[in-house]
Structures are given as structure tokens and as C-alpha cells.
N, C-alpha and C positions, 0 to 999 in steps of 0.2 A: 669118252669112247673114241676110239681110233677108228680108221677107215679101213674097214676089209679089204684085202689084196685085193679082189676081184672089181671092189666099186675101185679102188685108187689108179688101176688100170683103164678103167673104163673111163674116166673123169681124163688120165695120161691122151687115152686113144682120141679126141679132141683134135688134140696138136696135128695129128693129119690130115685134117680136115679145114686147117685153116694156111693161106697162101700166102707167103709174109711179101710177097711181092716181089722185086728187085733180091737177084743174092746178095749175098756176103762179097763177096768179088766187085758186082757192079758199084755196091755201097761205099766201099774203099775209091773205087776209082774216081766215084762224081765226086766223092768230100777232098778229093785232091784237086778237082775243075777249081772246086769252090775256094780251094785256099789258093790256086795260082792264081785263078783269072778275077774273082769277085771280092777280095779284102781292101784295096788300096787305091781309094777307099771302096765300101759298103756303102751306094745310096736308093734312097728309097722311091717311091715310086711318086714323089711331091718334088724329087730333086735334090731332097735335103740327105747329107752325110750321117748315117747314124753308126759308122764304126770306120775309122782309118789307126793307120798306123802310127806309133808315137814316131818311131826310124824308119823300119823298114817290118815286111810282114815275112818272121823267119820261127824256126823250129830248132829247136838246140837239144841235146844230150847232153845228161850228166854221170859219171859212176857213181852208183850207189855210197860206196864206201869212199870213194874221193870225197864227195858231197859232203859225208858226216864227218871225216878228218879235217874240214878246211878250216882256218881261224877264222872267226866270228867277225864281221867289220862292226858290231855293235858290241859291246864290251858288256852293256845291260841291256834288258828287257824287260815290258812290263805289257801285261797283258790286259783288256776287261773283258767281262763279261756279265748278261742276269739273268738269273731266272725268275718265275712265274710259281703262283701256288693254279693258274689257267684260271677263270671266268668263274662267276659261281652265281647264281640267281637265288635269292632266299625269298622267303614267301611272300615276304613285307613291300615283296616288288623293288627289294635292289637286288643291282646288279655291280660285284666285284672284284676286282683282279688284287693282287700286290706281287709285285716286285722288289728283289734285290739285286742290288749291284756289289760288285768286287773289285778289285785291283789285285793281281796277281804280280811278282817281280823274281826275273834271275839272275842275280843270285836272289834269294828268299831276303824278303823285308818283312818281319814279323808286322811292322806296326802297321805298313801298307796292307797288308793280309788281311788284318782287323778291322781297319774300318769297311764301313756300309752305307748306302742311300736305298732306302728305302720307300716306296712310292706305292702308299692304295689309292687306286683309281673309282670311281662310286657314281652309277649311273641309275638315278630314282627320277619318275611320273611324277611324283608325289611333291608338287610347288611348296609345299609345305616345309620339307627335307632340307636338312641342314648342311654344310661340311666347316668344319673349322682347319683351312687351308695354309695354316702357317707350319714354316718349316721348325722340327722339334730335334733339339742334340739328344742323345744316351748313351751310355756305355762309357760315361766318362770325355763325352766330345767326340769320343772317335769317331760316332757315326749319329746318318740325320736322318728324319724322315717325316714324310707329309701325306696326306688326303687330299685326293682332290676330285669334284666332282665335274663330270662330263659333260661335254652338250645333249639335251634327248635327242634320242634319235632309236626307238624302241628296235625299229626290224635289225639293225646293226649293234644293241649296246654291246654284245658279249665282245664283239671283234674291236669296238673302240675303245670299252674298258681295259683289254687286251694290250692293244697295242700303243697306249698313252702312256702303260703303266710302264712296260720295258721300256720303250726309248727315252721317256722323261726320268727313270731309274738312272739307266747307263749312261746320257749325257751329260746330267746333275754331277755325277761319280765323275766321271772323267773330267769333267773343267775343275769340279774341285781339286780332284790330284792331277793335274796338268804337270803342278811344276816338281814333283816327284821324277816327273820320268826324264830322264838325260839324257838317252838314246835312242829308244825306238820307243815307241807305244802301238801294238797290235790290239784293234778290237776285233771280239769275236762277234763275225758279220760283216755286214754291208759298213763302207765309211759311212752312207747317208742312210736314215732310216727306210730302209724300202717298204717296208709294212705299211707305211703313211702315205710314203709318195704314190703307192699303189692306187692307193683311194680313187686318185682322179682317172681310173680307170677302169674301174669294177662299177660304178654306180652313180647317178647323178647327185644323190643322195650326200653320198659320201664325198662328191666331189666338193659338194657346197661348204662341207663342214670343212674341210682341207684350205680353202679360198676365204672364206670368211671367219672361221671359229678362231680365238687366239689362240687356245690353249696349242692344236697341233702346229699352227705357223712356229711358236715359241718352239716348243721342242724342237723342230727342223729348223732354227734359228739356233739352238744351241749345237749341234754340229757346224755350221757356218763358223759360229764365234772359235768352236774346237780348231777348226783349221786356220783359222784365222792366228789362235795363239802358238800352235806349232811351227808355223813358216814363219811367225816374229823370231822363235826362238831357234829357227833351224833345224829343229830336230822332225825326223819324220812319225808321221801317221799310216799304218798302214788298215786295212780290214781284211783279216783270212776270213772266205766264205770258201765252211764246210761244203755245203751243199747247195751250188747254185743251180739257179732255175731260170735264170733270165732265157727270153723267147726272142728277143727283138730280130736278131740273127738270122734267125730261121722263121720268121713269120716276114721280115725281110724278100725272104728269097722267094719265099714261096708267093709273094706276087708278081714277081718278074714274070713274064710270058715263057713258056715253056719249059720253067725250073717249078720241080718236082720233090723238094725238100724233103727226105724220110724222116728228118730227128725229131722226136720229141720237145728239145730244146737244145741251148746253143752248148750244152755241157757236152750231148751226146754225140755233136759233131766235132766236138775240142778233141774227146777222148776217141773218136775214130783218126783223127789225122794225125793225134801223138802215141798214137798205140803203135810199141814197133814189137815185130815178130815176121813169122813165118808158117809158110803151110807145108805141112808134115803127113803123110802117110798115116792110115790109120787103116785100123781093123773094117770101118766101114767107109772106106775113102778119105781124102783127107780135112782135116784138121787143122783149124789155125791155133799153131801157139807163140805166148808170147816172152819175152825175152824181161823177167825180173829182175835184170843185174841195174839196171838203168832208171834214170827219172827222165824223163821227158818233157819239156817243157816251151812257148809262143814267148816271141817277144812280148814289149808291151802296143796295146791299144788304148785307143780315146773311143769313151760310150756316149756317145752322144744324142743317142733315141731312147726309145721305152723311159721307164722310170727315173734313167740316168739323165732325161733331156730339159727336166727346169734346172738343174745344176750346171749344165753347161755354157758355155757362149753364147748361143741365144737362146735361152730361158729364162723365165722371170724371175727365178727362186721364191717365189709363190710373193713377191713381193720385199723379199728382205734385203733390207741394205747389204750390201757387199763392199768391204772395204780395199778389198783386192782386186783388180782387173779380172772381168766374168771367168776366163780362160783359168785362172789360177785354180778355180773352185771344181773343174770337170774330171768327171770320175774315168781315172784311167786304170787298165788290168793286165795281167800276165795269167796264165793260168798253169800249173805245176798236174803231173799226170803220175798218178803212183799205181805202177805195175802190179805191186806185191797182195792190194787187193781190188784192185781194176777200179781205181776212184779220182775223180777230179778236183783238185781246189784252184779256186780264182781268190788271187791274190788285188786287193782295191788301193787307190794310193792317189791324194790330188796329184792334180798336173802341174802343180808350184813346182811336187818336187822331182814328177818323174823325166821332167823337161831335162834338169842335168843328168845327160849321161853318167858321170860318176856317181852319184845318190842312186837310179836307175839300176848300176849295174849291181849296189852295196846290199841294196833292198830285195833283187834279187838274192845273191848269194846269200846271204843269212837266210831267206823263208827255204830255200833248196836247202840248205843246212838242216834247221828245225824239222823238215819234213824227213830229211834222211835219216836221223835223230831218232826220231818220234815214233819212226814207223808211221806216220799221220800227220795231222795237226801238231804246228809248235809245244814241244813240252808245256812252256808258260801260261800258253791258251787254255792247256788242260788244267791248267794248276787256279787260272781264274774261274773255268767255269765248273770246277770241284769246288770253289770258295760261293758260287755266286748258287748253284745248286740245289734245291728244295726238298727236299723227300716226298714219299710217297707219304711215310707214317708225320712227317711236317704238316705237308698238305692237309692232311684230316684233321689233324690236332689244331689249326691253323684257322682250317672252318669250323669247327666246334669251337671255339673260341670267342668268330666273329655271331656264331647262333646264340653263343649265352650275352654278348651286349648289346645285341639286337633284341632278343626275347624275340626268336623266331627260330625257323628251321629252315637248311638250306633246300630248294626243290631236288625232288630225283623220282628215277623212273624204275622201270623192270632191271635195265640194263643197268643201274648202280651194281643191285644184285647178283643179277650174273655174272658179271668181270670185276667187280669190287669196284670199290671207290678207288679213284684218282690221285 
């Protein structure tokens, strides 16, 4: 059933009723204080830097179509990414994820395409419960896969079954094909797992298991050793995040004394200071529109707060050896601004490589490329995370599978039924 014109108005009529506060005018004008007077550096209110400039703090333009004509300073690409079948609870009181990973290449490498690492992750009460934790080849070698059970930890398992499962997926994947890639290698996301590093920040709980449990040290040990093997070999590492949400920026600001931070987060202040246009006439006054011929896009920065801050200079990295000087391993960004459907991507890149200005300036133009390309995200991203991908009709088939070697059923509610299964 659809909404009768009369309630869909009525639900519309709302919006007059609420005062968004500061216009549109004034909104532009503070996110421009914020970019001249508060970026170089960004510190907080301990003292501490938690964003400066890798050069200088600038704003560039690109043509659209210049962008997508330019040659490539990366000759190949390879991309990863995984997906999830998402958390599953069966009756027997486990609790399941699995993951796969991909490797994606452009030009196309069939054989790269093929393989897989595959990771269920398995979180049981039950001291009794088993896992046999060894890694398993199939398909002919091409691809491996393991079990592995989790620390308990009951009020959190679905989020750390979750989240053990993808980044011990995709980092497993990417060291093993490390030496495939001879150009570039984008992952899709964060360089560092953020989902992990988050921990120490949502709950005491989870901070503990972050600090002491091996299994997530190891995972976030195995990006370490990733960047570790890329700057042996020169060749860069980047991470396109589709959709970032980092807050540090603006939770930043908003404890300075008489700063009033409106954004949501640090995407929404990106995408006001790189949004170019103009205000137009309009039937009900004016109107800002914006100018799609162009990509928009911030020099680079160094993150050195929020979840970016054990990886940096002074951070512990939760204790892992670093065989590089601490500064090499800190997560630095650019962020790219696509007009065509008002969307932000942050581009991620250690500070090994984005210190040389020439690597710096290659790393950009290829991802301005790919984006102009793509209409979005780097073609190749698309192409790992179409490889790395799970179905919906996967997903069920997937869990009915693990219900018949369990000799159990997976838990569900009203709401299986009304939206389907997952």
C-alpha cells in the first residue's frame, strides 16, 4: 500500500515546522573560516595535531573530460575487495559470518579473478565447541580457506564474527597476491581496518579484546606487514573509501570555544568546501546550482586523531612491531568530489609514499582518472567487488547449508518474513 496524496502531504508539511538553523549562505561561508583559518594544522584541545597538511592546505579543479582523457601513470591496476554472507545466529547458539576475498586486475587476469580466501569466523558459549583452524587449498590451489573461532564475548559476537571475518578475508588475500601487483594495488576501503580499530572506542569491552585478544592484533598486523611489503617493493598501496564517515574533523571543532560545527561528519564539510556552483533565480527565489563539468578535489593530509591515531607517530599500533620509522605507517588522504551525483570519495595512502611529491602527484591523477572514467569508484574496484560479492539467493543457500552440518536452524524473527531473508 502506498501513501495517500493527502497523508504524503501531510507527513511533507513537517519540514515547516522544523528550523535547520544557520542558512545555506552562512553554512558556506564558516566551512570556508574552517578551511583558511583551522587546517594547518587541525589541533585538539590536549594540544595534540590530529590533521595537518602533507604541503600545503589547497583545492584544485579538474575537467571532467580532461581527467578521463589523461594517460594513466599506472600502466596496471589491481584492485580488492570482500564480501560477507552478514552474521547469522543458529539455535545451537553459534554465531557466523564468512567471507570472501578477490583480486580484481586491469587489464583482466583471468587467473587473478579466480582465486579466493575465504574466512568463517565462529563465535559459540559452548567450551565444549570445536573449530579446526587450519588453512584448506580448493579449486585446484587457486583458492584457500579457514575457520576460525572468536573470543566470547556474547553482547558483541555478531559485530566481531563480522568484522574478523572481512579484514582476516582481505588481508590473508592481499599478502598472498602482493607480488601479482606491479603497479598500483587499490583496496576497497580503509588502508587500515577501521571496523577493528573502532573497538577502542565504542566500548570497554571491546577495547579489551582489541589490546589483549591475538587473533584482531594479528589481523591489524597483517596490514602492517602489507605496507611493509609494498614500500620494500615501491610500488604503492592505496584505499578508495566509498563512503566515509570519519568524525574526528568536526568533533575536532566543535570543542573549540565558540565553534559551532553544523556537519554531520568530516565528508559533509569536504563536500561543502569542494562544491563549486552558483546561485540562480528561481521561480521561488534563488537556488544554488552546481557546475558538473568539473571534479573537485583537497590536497593531501596526515590523519592523525580518531582511529587513524595508533597508526601514526605516536601511537602504539596496538603493540606491533613496526619495521619502518612510526611516520612511514600514518594514514594520509586526499579527498575527490563528484558533482555528477553530489558524492564524496577519500582517497587513503601510507605516508612512505605520499611524502614524495612525485608518487603524490601519480596517485592522484590515476584515482581523478578512474573516477572520471567510472562515473564513480575506479572501474577495477568495481570489478573486485562484483568478484568478491555474495547474493542474496548465495546468502540463503549458504545458510541452509551451514543448518543442515549443524543439524540445527538458523534464529529468525517476524521481520525475516516481512522483508525476506537477507
Amino acid at each position: 500500500m502506498t501513501l495517500d496524496p493527502v497523508h504524503f502531504d501531510g507527513i511533507a508539511r513537517l519540514a515547516r515546522r522544523i528550523d535547520g538553523g544557520a542558512d545555506e549562505r552562512e553554512g558556506r561561508a564558516f566551512a570556508e573560516t574552517v578551511w583558511e583559518e583551522f587546517l594547518d594544522p587541525l589541533v585538539d584541545d590536549r594540544g595534540r595535531t590530529v590533521l595537518a597538511p602533507v604541503d600545503d592546505v589547497s583545492r584544485h579543479v579538474a575537467d571532467r573530460e580532461d581527467a578521463a582523457l589523461t594517460a594513466a601513470p599506472f600502466p596496471t591496476e589491481h584492485a580488492l575487495d570482500a564480501g560477507t554472507i552478514n552474521p547469522t545466529t543458529f539455535r545451537n547458539g553459534l554465531v557466523v559470518d564468512v567471507a570472501q576475498a578477490a583480486m580484481a586486475a586491469t587489464p583482466t587476469d583471468l587467473e587473478v579473478h579466480r582465486s579466493r580466501t575465504v574466512v568463517a569466523t565462529v563465535h559459540s558459549n559452548d567450551e565444549t565447541a570445536t573449530v579446526d583452524e587450519r588453512w584448506d587449498r580448493f579449486d585446484d590451489g587457486y583458492s584457500y580457506s579457514r575457520a576460525v573461532r572468536v573470543p566470547r564475548l556474547p553482547r558483541f559476537a555478531e559485530g566481531v564474527v563480522h568484522a574478523l571475518a572481512l579484514y582476516l578475508a582481505e588481508s590473508e588475500h592481499a599478502i598472498e597476491h602482493a607480488e601479482t601487483v606491479s603497479d598500483l594495488l587499490i583496496l576497497d576501503g580503509p588502508l587500515y581496518p577501521r571496523g577493528l580499530l573502532r573497538w577502542s572506542d565504542q566500548h570497554p569491552e571491546l577495547a579489551t579484546i582489541l589490546r589483549e585478544e591475538p587473533q584482531p592484533t594479528s589481523v591489524v598486523e597483517n596490514y602492517v606487514r602489507l605496507v611493509e611489503e609494498f614500500v620494500d617493493r615501491g610500488i604503492p598501496l592505496v584505499g578508495f573509501v566509498k563512503n566515509p564517515t570519519t568524525r574526528v574533523l568536526c568533533r575536532t571543532l566543535k570543542r573549540k570555544p565558540g565553534v559551532e560545527a553544523p556537519w554531520a561528519d568530516d565528508a559533509a564539510f569536504f563536500t561543502r568546501v569542494l562544491e563549486i556552483g552558483e546561485y540562480v533565480d528561481d521561480v521561488e527565489g534563488e537556488r544554488w546550482e552546481r557546475d558538473t563539468s568539473v571534479l573537485t578535489y583537497t590536497g593531501w593530509f596526515r590523519s592523525l586523531g580518531g582511529v587513524d591515531r595508533p597508526l601514526s607517530r605516536d601511537g602504539e599500533a596496538l603493540g606491533i612491531d613496526r619495521r619502518l620509522e612510526p611516520e612511514a605507517y600514518e594514514v594520509t588522504f586526499f579527498v575527490i568530489y563528484d558533482p555528477r551525483e553530489d558524492l564524496l570519495y577519500r582517497v587513503e595512502a601510507p605516508y612512505a609514499f605520499t611524502r614524495d611529491p612525485e608518487c603524490r602527484r601519480a596517485v592522484t591523477r590515476q584515482l581523478l582518472s578512474d573516477v572520471a572514467v567510472g562515473g564513480g569508484p575506479p572501474p577495477v574496484v568495481g570489478k573486485a567487488d562484483e568478484l568478491a560479492r555474495i547474493s542474496r539467493p548465495e546468502k540463503r543457500s549458504l545458510r541452509e547449508a551451514f543448518e543442515a552440518a549443524f543439524e540445527t536452524t538458523a534464529d529468525r524473527s517476524y521481520d525475516d518474513r516481512r522483508w525476506g531473508e537477507p
